[in-house]
C-alpha positions as CSV (number, residue, x, y, z in Angstrom):
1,X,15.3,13.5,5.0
2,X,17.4,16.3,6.2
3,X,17.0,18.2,9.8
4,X,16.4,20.9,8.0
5,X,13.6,19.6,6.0
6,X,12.0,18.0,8.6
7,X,11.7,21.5,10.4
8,X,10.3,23.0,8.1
9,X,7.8,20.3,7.2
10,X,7.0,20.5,10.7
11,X,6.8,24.5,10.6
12,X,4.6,24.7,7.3
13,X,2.9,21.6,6.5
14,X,-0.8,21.6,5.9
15,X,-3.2,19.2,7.4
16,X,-4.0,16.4,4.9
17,X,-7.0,14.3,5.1
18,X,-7.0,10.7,5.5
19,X,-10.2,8.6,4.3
20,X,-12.6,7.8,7.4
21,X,-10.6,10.0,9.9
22,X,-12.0,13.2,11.1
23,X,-9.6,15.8,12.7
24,X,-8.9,16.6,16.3
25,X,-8.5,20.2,17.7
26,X,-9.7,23.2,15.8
27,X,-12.6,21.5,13.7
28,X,-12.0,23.0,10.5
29,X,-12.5,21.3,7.4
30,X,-9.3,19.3,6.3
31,X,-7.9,19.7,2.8
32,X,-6.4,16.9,0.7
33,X,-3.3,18.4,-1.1
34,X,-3.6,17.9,-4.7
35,X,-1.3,14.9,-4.6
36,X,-3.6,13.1,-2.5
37,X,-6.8,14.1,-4.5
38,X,-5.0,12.8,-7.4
39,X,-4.1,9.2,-5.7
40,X,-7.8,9.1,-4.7
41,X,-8.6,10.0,-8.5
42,X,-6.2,6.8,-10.0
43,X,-7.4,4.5,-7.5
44,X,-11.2,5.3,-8.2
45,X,-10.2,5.1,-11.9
46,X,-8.8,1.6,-11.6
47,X,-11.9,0.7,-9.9
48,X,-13.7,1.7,-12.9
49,X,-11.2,0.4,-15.8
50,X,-10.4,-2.6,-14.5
51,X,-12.8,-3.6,-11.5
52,X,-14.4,-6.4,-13.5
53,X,-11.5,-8.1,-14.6
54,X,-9.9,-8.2,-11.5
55,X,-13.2,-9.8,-9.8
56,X,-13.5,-12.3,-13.0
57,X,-9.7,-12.9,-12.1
58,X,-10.2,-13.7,-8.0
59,X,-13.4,-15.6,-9.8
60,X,-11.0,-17.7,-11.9
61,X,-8.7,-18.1,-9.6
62,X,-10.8,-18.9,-6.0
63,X,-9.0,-15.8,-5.0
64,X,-5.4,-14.1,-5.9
65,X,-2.5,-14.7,-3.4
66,X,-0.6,-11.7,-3.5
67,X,3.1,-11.1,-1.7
68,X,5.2,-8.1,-1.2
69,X,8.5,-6.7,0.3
70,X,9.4,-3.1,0.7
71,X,11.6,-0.7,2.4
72,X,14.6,1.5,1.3
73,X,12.4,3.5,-1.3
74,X,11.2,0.6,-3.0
75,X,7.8,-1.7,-3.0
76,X,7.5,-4.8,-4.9
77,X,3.8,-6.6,-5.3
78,X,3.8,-9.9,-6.6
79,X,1.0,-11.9,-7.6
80,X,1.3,-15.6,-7.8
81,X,-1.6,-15.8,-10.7
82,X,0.0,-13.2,-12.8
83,X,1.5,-14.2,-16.5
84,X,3.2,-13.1,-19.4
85,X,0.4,-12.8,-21.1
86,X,-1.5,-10.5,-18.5
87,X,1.7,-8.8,-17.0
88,X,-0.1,-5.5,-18.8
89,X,-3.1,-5.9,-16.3
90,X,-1.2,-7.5,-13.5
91,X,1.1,-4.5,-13.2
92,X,-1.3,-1.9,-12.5
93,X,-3.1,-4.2,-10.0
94,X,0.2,-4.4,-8.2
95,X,0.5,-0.4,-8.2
96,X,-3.7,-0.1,-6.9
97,X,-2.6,-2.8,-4.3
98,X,0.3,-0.8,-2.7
99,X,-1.5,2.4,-2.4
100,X,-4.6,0.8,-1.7
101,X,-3.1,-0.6,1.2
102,X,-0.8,1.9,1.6
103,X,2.4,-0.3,1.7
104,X,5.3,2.0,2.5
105,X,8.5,2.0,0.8
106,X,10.4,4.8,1.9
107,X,12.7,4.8,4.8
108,X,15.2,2.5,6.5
109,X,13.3,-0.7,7.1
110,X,12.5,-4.0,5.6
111,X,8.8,-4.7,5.4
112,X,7.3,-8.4,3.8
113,X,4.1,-9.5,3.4
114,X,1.4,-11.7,2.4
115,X,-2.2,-12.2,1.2
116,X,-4.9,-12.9,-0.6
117,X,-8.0,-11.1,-2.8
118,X,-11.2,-12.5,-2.6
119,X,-14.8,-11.8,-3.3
120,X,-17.5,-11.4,-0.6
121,X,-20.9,-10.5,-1.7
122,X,-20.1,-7.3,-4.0
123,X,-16.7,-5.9,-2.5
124,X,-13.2,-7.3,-4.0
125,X,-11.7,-7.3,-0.4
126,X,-8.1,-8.1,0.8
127,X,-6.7,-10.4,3.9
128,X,-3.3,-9.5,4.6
129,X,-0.3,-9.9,7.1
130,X,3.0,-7.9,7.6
131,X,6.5,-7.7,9.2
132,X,8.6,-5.0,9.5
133,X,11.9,-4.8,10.8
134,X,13.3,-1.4,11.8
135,X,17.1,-1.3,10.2
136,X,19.4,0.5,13.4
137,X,22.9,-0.2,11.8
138,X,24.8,-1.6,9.5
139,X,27.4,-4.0,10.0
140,X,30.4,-2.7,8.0
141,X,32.7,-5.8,8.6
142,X,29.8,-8.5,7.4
143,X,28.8,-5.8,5.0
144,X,24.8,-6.8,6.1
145,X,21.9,-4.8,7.4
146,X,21.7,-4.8,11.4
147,X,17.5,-5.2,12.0
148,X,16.0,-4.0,15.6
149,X,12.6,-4.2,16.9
150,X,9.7,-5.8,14.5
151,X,6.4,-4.7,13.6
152,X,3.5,-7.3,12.7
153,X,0.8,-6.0,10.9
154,X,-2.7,-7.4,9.6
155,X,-6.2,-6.4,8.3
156,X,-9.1,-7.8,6.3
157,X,-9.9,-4.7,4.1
158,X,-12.5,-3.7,1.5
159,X,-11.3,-2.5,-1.5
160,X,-14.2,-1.3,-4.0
161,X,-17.3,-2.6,-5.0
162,X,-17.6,-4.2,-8.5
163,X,-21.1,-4.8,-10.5
């Protein structure tokens, strides 16, 4: 992002709203910009369309082992239960999981991680590590990627409730 962009981002953005936060300072209200109120909307959706087939997957399966790596404007999921033959309902599940749990994929870093779906009680819930490695030069006489400090990351999230 550009200097420029980055002022004025600073100068005019509006306040967004972030699920289970409430807002510091003024105490007004804090209003999801369309975008987000559209993520919310597809995630809810694929709750709804395709909740029960991925709980009868993690079911199956005694849980789905996921793994991801991201950074440089991209975001791979991979699921290690995934097939040819259910790549049409694997693919969105890889989409939910990286907004779900808001894997990042744009700037200069390299991010990978690791985990697992399961079932407790009602809730399809996720374990999960991460490392990410800051990227502070590149090396132009190896022609490779010069990493700094590193980042690890973990949670055990809920994602939805299925029935």
């Amino acid at each position: 992002m550009s200097l420029i962009s980055r002022i004025f981002e600073k100068l005019f953005a509006r306040k967004t709203a972030t699920p289970g936060h409430v807002p510091s300072g003024d105490g007004l209200p804090v209003v999801p910009t369309s975008w987000e109120q559209q993520q919310q909307q597809s995630l809810k959706d694929f709750e709804l369309s395709k909740g029960s087939w991925v709980a009868d997957k993690i079911k199956t399966h005694n849980g789905l082992a996921f793994s991801w790596e991201s950074g440089n404007d991209e975001a791979f999921v991979t699921f290690a239960n995934s097939t040819k033959d259910d790549e049409d309902m694997f693919f969105p599940l890889e989409e939910y999981v990286v907004s779900k749990l808001e894997i990042p994929d744009a700037g200069e870093f390299s991010m990978t991680g690791q985990g697992t779906l399961y079932i407790e009680g009602d809730f399809v819930k996720a374990k999960y590590s991460s490392v990410m490695k800051v990227l502070t030069d590149f090396n132009e006489e190896t022609q490779t990627e010069v990493y700094g400090e590193e980042y690890k990351d973990s949670d055990d999230r809920k994602l939805f409730k299925f029935k």
